[in-house]
Backbone as ProteinMPNN parsed JSONL, in Angstrom:
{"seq_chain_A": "XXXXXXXXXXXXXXXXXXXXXXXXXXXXXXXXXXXXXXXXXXXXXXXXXXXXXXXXXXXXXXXXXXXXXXXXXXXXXXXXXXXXXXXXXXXXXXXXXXXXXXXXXXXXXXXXXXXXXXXXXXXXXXXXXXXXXXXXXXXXXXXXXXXXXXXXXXXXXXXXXXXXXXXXXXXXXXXXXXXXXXXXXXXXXXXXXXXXXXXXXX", "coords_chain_A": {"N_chain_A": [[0.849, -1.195, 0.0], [0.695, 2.214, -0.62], [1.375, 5.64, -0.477], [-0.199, 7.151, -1.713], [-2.568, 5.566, -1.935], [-3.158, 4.872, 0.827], [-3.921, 7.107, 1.939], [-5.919, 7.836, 0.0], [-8.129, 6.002, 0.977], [-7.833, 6.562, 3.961], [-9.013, 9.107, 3.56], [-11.964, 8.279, 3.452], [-12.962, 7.725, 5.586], [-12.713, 9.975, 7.503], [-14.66, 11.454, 8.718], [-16.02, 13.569, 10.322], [-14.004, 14.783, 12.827], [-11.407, 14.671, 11.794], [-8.993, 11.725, 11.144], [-5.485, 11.853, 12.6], [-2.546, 10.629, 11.662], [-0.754, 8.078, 13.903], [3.239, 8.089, 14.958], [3.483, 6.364, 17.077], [2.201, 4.054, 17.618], [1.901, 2.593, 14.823], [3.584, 0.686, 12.543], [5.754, -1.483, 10.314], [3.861, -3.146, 9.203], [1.634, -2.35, 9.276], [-0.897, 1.179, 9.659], [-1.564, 3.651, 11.917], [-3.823, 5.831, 13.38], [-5.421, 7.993, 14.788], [-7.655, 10.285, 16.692], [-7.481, 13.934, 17.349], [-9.25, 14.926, 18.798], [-10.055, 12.84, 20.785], [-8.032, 9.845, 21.771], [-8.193, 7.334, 21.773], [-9.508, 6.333, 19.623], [-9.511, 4.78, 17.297], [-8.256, 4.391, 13.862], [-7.353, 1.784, 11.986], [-5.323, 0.583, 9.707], [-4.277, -2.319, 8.018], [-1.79, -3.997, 6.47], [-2.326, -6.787, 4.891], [-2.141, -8.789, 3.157], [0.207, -8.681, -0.044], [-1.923, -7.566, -2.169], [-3.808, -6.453, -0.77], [-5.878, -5.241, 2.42], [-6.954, -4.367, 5.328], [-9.447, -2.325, 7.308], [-9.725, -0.927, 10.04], [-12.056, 0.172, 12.578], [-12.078, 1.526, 15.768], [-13.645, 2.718, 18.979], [-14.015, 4.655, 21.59], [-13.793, 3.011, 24.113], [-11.992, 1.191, 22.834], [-13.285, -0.957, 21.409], [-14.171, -2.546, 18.583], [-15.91, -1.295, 15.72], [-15.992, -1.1, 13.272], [-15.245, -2.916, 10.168], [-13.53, -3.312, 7.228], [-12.841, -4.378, 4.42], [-10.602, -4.081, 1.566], [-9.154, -4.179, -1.727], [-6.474, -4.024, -3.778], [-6.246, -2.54, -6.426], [-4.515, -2.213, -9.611], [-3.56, 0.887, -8.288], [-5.336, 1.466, -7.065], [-7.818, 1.387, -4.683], [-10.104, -1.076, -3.667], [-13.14, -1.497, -2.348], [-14.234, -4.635, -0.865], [-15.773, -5.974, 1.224], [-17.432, -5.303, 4.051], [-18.523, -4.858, 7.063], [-20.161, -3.968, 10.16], [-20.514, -2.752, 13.306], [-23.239, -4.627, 15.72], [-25.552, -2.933, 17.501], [-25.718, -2.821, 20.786], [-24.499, -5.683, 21.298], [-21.538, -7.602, 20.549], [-21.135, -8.802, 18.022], [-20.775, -8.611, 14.605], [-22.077, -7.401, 11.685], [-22.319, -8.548, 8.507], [-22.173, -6.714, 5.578], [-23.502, -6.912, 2.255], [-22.873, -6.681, -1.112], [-24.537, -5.756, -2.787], [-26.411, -4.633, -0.816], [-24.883, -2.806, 0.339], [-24.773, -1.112, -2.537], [-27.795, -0.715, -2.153], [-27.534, 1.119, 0.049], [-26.051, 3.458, -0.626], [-27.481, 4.333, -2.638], [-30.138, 5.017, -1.463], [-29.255, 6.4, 1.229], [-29.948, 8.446, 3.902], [-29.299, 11.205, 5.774], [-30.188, 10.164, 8.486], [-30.281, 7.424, 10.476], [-33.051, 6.502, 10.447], [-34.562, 7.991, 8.323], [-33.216, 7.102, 6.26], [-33.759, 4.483, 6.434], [-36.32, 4.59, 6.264], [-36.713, 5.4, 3.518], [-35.974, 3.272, 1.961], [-38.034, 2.096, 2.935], [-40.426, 2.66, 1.491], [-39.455, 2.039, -1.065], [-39.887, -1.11, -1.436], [-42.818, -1.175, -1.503], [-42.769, -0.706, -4.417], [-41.306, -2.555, -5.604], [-41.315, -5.354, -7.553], [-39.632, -8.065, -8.277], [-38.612, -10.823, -7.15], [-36.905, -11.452, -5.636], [-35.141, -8.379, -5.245], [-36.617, -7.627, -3.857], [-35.909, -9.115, -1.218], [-33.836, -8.453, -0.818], [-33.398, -5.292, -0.678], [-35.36, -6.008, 2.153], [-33.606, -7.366, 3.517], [-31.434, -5.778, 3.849], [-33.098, -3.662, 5.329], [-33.557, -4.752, 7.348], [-30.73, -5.265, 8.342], [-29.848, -2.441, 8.925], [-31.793, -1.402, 10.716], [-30.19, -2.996, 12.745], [-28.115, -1.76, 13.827], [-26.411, 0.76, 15.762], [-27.414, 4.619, 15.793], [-25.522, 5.786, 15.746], [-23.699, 4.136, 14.148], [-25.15, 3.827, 11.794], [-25.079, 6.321, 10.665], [-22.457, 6.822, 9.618], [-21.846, 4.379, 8.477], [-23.619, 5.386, 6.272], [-22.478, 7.657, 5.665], [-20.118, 7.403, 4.776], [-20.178, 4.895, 2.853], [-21.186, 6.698, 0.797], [-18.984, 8.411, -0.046], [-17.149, 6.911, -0.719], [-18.259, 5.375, -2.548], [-18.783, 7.516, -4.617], [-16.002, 8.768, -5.052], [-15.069, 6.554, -6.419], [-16.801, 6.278, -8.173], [-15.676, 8.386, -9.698], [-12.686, 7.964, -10.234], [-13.438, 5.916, -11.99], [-14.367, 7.137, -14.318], [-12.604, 9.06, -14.906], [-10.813, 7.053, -15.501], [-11.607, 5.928, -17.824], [-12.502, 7.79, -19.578], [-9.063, 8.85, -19.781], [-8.619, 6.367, -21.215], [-9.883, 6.408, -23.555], [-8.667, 9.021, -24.526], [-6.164, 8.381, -25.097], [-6.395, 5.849, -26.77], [-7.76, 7.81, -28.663], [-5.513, 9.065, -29.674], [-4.067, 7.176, -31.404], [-3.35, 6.165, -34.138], [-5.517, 5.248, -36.93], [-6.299, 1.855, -38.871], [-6.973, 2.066, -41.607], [-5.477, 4.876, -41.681], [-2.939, 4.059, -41.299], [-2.339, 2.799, -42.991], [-2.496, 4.226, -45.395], [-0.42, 6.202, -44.398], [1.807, 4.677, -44.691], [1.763, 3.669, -47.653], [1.753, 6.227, -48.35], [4.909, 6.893, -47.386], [5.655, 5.088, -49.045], [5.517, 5.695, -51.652], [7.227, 8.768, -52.162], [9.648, 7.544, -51.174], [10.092, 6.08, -53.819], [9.631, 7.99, -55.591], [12.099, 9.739, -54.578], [14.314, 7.915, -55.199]], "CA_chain_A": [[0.0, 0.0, 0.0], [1.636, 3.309, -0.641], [0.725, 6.53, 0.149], [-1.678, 7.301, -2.485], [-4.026, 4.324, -1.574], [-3.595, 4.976, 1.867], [-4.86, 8.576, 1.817], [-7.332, 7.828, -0.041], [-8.638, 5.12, 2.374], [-8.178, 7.69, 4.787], [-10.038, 10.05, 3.315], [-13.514, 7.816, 2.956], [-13.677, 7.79, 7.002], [-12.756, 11.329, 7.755], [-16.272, 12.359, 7.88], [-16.283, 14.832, 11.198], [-13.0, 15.013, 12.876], [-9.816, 14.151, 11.271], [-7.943, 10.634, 11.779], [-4.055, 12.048, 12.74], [-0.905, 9.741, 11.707], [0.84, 7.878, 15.067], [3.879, 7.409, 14.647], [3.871, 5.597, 18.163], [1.829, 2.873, 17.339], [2.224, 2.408, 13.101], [4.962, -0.171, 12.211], [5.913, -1.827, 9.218], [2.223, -3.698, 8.679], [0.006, -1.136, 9.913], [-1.016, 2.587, 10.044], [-2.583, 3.833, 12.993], [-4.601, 7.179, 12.845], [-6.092, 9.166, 16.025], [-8.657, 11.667, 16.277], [-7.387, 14.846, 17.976], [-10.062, 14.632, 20.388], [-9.85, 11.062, 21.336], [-6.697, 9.396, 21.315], [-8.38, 5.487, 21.711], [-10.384, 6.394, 18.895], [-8.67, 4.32, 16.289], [-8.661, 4.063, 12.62], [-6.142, 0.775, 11.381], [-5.205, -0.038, 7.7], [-3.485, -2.884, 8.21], [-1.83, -4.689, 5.324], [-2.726, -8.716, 5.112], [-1.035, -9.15, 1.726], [0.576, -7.67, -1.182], [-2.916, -6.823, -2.209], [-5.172, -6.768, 0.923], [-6.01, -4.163, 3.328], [-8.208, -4.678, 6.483], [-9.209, -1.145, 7.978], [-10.907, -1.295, 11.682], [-12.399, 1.411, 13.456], [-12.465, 1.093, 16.972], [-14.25, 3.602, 19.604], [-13.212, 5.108, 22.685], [-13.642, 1.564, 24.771], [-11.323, 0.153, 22.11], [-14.26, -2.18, 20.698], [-13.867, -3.046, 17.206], [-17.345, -1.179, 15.549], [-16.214, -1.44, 11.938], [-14.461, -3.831, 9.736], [-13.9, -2.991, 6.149], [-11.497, -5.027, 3.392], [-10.042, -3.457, 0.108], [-8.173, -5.26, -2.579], [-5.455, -3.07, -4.568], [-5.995, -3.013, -7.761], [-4.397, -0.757, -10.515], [-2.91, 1.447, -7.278], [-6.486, 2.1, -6.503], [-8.129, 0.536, -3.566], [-11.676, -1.437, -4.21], [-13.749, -2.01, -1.161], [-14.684, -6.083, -1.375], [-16.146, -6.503, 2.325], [-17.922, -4.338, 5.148], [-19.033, -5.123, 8.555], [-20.105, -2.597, 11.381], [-21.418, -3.993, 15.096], [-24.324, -4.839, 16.007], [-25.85, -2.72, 18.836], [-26.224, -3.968, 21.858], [-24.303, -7.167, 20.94], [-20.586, -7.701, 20.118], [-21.395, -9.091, 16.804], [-20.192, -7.647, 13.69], [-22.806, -7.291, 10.628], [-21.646, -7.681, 7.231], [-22.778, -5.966, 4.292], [-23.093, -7.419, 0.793], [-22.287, -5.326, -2.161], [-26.038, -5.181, -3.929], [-26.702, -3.814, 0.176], [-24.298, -1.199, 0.019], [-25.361, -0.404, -3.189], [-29.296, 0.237, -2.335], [-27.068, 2.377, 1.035], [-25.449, 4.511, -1.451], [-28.59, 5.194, -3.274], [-31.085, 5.845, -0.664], [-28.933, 6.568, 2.51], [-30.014, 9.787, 4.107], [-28.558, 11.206, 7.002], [-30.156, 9.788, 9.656], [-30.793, 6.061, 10.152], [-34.496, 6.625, 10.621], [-34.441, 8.879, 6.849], [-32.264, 5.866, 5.315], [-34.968, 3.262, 6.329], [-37.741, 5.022, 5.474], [-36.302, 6.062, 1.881], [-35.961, 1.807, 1.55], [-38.887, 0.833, 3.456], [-40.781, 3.439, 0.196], [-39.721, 1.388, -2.338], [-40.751, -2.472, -0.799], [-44.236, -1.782, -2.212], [-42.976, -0.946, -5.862], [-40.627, -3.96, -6.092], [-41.644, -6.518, -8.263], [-39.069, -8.887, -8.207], [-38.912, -11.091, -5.46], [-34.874, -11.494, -5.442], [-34.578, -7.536, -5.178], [-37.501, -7.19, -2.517], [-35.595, -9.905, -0.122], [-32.127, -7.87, -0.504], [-33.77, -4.542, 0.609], [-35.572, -6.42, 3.282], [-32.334, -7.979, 4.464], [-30.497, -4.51, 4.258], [-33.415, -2.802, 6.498], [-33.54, -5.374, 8.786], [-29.44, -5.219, 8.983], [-29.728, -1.333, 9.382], [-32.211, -1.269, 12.34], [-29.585, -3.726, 14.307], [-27.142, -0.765, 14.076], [-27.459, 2.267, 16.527], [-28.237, 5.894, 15.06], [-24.334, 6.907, 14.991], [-23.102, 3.708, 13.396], [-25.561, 3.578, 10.518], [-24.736, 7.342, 9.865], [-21.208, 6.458, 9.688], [-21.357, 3.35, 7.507], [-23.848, 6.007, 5.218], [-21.552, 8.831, 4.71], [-18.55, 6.419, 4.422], [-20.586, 4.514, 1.74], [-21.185, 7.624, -0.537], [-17.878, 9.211, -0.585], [-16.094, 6.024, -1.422], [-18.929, 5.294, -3.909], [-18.4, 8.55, -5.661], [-14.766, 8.6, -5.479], [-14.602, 4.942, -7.284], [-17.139, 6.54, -10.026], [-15.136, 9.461, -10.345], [-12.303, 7.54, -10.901], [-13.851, 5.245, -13.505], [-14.794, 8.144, -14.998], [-10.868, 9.476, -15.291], [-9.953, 6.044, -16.413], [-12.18, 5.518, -19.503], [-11.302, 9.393, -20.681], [-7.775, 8.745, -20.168], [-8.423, 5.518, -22.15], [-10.498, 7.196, -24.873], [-8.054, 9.847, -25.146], [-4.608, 7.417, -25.591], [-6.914, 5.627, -28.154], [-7.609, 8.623, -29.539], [-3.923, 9.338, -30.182], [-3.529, 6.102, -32.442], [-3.8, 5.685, -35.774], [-6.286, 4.112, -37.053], [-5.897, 1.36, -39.913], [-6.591, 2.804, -42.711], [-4.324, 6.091, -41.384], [-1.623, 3.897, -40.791], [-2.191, 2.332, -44.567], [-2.487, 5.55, -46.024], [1.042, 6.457, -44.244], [2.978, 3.364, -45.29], [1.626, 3.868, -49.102], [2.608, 7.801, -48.679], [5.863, 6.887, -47.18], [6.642, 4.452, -50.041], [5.523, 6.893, -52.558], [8.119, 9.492, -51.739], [10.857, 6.658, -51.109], [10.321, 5.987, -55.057], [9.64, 9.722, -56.567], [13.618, 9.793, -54.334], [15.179, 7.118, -56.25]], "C_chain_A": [[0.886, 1.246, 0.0], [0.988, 4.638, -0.117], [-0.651, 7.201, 0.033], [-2.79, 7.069, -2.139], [-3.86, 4.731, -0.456], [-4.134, 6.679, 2.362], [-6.091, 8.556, 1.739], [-8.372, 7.192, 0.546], [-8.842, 5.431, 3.678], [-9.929, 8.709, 4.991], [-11.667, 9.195, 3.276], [-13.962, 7.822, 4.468], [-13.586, 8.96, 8.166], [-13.682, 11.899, 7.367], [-16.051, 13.567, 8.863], [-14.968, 15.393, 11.417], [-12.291, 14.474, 11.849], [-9.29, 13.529, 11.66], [-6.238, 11.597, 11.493], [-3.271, 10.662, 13.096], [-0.555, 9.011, 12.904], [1.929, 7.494, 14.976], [4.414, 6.197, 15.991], [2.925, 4.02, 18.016], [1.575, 2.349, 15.587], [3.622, 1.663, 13.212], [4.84, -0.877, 10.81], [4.507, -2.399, 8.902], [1.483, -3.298, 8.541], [0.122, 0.232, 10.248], [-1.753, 2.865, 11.082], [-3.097, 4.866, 12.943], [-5.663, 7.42, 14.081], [-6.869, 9.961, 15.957], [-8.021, 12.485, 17.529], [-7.735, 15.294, 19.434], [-10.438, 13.222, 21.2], [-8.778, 10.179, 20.753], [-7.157, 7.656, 21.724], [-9.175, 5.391, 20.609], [-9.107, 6.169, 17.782], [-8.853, 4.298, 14.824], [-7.225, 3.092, 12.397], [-6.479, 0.577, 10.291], [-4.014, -0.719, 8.164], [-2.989, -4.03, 6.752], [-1.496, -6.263, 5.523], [-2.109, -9.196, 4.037], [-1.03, -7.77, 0.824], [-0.762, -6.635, -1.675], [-4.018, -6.406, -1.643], [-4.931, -6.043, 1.699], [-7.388, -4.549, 4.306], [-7.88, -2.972, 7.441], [-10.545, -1.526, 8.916], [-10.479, -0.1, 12.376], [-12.605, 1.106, 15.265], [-13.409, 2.598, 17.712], [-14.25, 3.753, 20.601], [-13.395, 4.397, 23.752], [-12.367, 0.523, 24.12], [-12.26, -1.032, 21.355], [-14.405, -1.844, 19.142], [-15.304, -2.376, 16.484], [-17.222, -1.025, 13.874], [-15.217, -1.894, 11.007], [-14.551, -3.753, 8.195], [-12.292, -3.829, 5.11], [-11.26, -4.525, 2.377], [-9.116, -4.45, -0.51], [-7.766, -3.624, -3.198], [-5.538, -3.041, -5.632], [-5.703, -1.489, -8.878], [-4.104, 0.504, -9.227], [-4.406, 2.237, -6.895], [-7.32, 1.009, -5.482], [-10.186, 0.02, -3.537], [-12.289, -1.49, -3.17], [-14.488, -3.624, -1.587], [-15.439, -6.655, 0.254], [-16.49, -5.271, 3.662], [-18.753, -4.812, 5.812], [-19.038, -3.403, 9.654], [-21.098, -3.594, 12.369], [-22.339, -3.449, 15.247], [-24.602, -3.853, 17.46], [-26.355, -3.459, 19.73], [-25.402, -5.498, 21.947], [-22.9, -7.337, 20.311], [-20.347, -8.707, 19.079], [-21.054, -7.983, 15.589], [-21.461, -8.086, 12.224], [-22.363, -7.421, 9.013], [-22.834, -7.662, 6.016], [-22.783, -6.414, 2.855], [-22.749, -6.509, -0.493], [-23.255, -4.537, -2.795], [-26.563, -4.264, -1.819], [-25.879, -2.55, -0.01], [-24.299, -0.525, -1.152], [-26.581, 0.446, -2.962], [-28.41, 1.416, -0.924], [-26.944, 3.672, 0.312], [-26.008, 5.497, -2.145], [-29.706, 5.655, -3.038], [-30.737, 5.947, 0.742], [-28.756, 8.426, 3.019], [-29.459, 9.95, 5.546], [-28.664, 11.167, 8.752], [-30.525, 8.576, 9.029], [-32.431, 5.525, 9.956], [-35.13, 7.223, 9.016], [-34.322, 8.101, 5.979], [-33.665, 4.634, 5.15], [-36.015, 3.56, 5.895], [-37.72, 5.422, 3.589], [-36.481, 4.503, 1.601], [-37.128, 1.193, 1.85], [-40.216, 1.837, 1.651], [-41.101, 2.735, -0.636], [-39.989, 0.114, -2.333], [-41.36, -2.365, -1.495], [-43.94, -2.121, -4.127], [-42.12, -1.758, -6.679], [-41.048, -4.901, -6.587], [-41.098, -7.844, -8.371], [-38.411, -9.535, -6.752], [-37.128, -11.337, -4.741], [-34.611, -9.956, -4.941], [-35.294, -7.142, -3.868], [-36.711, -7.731, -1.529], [-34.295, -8.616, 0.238], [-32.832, -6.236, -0.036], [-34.871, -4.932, 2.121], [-34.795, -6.534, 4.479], [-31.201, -6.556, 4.81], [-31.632, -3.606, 5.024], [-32.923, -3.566, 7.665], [-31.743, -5.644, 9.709], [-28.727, -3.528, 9.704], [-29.95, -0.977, 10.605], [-31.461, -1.948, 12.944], [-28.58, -2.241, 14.792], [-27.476, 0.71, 15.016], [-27.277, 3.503, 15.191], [-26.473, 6.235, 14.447], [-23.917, 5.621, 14.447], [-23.517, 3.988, 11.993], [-25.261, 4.981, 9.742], [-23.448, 7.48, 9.516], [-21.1, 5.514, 8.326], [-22.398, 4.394, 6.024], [-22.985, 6.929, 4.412], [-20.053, 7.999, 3.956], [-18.737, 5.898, 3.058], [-20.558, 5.334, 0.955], [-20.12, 8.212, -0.694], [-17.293, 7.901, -0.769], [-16.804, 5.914, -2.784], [-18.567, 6.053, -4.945], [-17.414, 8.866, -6.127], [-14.86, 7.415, -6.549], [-15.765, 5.181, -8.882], [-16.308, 7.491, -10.772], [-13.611, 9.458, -11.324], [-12.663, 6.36, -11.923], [-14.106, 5.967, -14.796], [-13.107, 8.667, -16.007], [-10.366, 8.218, -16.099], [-10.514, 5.801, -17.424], [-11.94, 6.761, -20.119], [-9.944, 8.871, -20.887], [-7.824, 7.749, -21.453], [-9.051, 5.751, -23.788], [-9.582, 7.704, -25.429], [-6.396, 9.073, -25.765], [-5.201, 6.664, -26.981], [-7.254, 6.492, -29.043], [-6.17, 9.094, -30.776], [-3.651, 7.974, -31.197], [-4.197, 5.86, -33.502], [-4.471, 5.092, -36.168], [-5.928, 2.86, -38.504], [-5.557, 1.463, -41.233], [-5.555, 4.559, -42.905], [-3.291, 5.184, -41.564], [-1.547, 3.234, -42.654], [-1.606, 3.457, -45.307], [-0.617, 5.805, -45.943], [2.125, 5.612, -45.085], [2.975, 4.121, -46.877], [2.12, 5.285, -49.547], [4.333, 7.702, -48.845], [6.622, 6.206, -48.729], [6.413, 5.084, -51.225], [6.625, 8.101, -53.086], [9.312, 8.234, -51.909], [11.13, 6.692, -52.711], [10.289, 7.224, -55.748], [11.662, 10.279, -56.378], [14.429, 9.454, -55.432], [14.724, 7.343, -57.585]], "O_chain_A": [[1.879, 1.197, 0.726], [0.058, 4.565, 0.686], [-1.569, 7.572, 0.763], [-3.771, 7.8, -2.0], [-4.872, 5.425, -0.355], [-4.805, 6.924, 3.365], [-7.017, 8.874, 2.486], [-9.471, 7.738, 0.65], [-9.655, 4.913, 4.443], [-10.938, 8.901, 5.669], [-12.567, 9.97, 2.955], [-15.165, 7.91, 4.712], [-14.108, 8.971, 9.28], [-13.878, 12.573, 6.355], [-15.884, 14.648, 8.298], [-14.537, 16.257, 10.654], [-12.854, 13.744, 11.032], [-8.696, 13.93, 12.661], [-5.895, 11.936, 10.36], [-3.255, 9.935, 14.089], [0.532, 9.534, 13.146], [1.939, 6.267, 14.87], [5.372, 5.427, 15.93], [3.373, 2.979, 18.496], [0.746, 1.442, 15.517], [4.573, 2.056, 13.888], [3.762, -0.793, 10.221], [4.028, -1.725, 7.991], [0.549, -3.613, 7.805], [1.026, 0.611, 10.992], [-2.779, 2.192, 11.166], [-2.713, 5.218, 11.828], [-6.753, 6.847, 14.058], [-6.84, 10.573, 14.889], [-7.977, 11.929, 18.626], [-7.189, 15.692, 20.462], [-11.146, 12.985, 22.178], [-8.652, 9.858, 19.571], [-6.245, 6.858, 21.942], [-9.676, 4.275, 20.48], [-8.169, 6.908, 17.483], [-10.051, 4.119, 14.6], [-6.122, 3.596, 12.611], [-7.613, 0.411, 9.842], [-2.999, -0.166, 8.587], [-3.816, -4.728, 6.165], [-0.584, -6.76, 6.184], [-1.46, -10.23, 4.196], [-1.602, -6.68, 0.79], [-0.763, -5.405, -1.63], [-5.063, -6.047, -2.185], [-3.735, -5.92, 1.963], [-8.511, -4.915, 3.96], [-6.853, -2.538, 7.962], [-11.65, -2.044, 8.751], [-9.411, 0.438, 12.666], [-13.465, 0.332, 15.683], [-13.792, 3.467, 16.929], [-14.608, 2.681, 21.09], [-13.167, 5.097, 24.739], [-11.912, -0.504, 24.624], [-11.705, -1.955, 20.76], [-14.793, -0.744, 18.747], [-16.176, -3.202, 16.754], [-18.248, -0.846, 13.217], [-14.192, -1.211, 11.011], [-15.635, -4.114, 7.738], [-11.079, -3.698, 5.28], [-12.411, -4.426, 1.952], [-8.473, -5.326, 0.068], [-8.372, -2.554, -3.144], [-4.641, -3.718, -6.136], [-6.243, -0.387, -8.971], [-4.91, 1.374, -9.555], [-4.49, 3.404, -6.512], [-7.301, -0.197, -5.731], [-11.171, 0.748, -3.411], [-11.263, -1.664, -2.511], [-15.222, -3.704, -2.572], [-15.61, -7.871, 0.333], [-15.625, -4.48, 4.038], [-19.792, -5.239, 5.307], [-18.358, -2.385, 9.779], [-21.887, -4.534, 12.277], [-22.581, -2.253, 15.087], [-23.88, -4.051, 18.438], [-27.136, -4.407, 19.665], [-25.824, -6.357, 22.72], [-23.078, -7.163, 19.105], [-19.387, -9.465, 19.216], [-21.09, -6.759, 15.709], [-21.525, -9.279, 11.927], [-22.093, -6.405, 8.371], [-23.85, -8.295, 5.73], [-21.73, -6.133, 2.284], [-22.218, -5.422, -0.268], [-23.208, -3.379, -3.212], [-27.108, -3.164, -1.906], [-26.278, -1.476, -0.462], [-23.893, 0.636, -1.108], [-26.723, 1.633, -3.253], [-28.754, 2.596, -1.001], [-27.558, 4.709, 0.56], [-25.699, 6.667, -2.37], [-30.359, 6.402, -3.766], [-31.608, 5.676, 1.569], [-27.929, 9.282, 2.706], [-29.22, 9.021, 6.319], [-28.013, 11.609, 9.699], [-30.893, 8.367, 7.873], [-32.848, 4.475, 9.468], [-36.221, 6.78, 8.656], [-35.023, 8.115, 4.967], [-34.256, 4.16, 4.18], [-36.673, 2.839, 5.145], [-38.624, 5.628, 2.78], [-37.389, 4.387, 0.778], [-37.461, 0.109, 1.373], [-40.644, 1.004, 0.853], [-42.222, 2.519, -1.096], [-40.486, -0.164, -3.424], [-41.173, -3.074, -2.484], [-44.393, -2.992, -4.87], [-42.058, -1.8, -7.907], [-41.282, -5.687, -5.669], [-41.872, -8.785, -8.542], [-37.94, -9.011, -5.743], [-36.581, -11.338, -3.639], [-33.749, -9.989, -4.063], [-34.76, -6.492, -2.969], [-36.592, -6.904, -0.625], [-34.014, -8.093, 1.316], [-32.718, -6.036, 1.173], [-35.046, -4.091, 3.003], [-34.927, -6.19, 5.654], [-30.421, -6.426, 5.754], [-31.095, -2.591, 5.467], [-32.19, -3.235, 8.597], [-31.48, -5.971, 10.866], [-27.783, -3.325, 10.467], [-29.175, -0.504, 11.436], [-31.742, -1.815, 14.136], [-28.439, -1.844, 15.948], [-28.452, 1.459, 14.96], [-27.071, 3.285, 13.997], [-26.135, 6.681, 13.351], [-23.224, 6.178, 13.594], [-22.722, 4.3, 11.106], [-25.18, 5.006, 8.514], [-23.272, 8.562, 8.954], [-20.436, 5.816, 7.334], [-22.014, 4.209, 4.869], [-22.776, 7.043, 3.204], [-19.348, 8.126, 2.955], [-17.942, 6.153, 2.153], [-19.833, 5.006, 0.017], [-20.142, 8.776, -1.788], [-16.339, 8.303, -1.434], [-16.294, 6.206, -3.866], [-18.124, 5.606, -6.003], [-17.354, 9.245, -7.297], [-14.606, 7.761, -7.702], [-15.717, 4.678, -10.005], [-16.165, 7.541, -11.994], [-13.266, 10.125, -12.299], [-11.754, 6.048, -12.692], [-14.07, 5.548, -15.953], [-12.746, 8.616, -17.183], [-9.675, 8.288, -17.116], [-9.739, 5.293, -18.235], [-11.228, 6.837, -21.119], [-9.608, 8.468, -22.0], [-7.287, 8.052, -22.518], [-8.648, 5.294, -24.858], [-9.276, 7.347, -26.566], [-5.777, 9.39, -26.78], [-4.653, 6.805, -28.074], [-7.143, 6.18, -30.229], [-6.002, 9.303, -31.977], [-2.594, 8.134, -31.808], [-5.338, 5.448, -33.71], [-4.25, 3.922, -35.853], [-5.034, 3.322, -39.213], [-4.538, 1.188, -41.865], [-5.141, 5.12, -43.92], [-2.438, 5.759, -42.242], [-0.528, 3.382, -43.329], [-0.454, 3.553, -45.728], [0.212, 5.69, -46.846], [2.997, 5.947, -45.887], [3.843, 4.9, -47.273], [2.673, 5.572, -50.608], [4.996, 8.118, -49.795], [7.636, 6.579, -49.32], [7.371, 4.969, -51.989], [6.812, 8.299, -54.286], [9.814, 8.155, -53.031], [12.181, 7.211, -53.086], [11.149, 7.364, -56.618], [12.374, 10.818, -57.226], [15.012, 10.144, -56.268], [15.291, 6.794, -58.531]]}, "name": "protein", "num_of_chains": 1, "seq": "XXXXXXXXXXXXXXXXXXXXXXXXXXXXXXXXXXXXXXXXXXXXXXXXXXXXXXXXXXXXXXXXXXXXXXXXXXXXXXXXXXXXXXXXXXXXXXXXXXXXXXXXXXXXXXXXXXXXXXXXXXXXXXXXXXXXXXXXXXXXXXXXXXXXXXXXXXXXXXXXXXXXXXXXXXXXXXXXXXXXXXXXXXXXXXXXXXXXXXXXXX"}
């Protein structure tokens, strides 16, 4: 993980305060990251392999309240796994990907806002595969108290939007490099110019 990726992995859970650097507990595996105003208030990115990142939030008991995995790919960091604890219950929740999708796209900023934006669309679901998965993502919301679920919301949409924004940058860039190349009949054209000239020489 380099600095890049770990910034930006930063940056998706710097919603209020600001996680600060330690260099007293960070060692070769793992970053550690402080909030200003609470120094047990943890953020870890710890690296599990070459391409694997496990970042855990803890909260000013030290209890573990959110568990999130990234894979590396292309020096950009994917999210592939998210858990946050259960209130009441030292259980950890995890999140599937089509869940943190419907989060992303109807998570308002309270948990009470969020559920009601999902519990909405239930009636005009038709398909009984898509009805179960916002079922299963209310019923995994209400376990969460008020400040986790606003936590795992804002977290969800700024990574979301980052990871479109770069998709966005990477198909321009890739447009525009294909732009720059010749196309077949250009590159025909050239050859047949070039050897044109070669003979008018001689």
């Amino acid at each position: 993980m380099n600095k890049k990726q770990e910034q930006q992995i930063l940056d998706y859970y710097s919603i209020t305060d600001k996680y600060i650097h330690s260099k007293t507990h960070s060692n070769a595996h793992q970053s550690v990251f402080t909030k200003e105003r609470d120094k047990y208030q943890w953020l870890v990115l710890e690296q599990k392999s070459q391409c694997e990142v496990e970042v855990r939030q803890t909260d000013s008991h030290g209890t573990i309240t959110a568990r999130d995995n990234y894979e590396l790919t292309r020096n950009f960091p994917k999210c592939v796994g998210v858990e946050r604890l259960c209130e009441g219950a030292n259980i950890q929740i995890p999140f599937n990907a089509d869940e943190i999708n419907l989060i992303y796209q109807f998570g308002e900023q309270s948990k009470a806002e969020t559920c009601a934006s999902l519990s909405a669309i239930l009636p005009q679901v038709k398909d009984s595969g898509t009805k179960q998965i916002v079922t299963d993502t209310l019923k995994k919301l209400n376990a969460l108290s008020e400040e986790m679920c606003a936590e795992l919301t804002a977290t969800t949409k700024r990574r979301k939007l980052t990871e479109r924004d770069q998709s966005i940058k990477t198909r321009l860039a890739k447009a525009k490099e294909q732009a720059k190349q010749p196309t077949v009949a250009e590159r025909k054209q050239h050859r047949t110019h070039s050897k044109g000239k070669g003979d008018m020489e001689l």
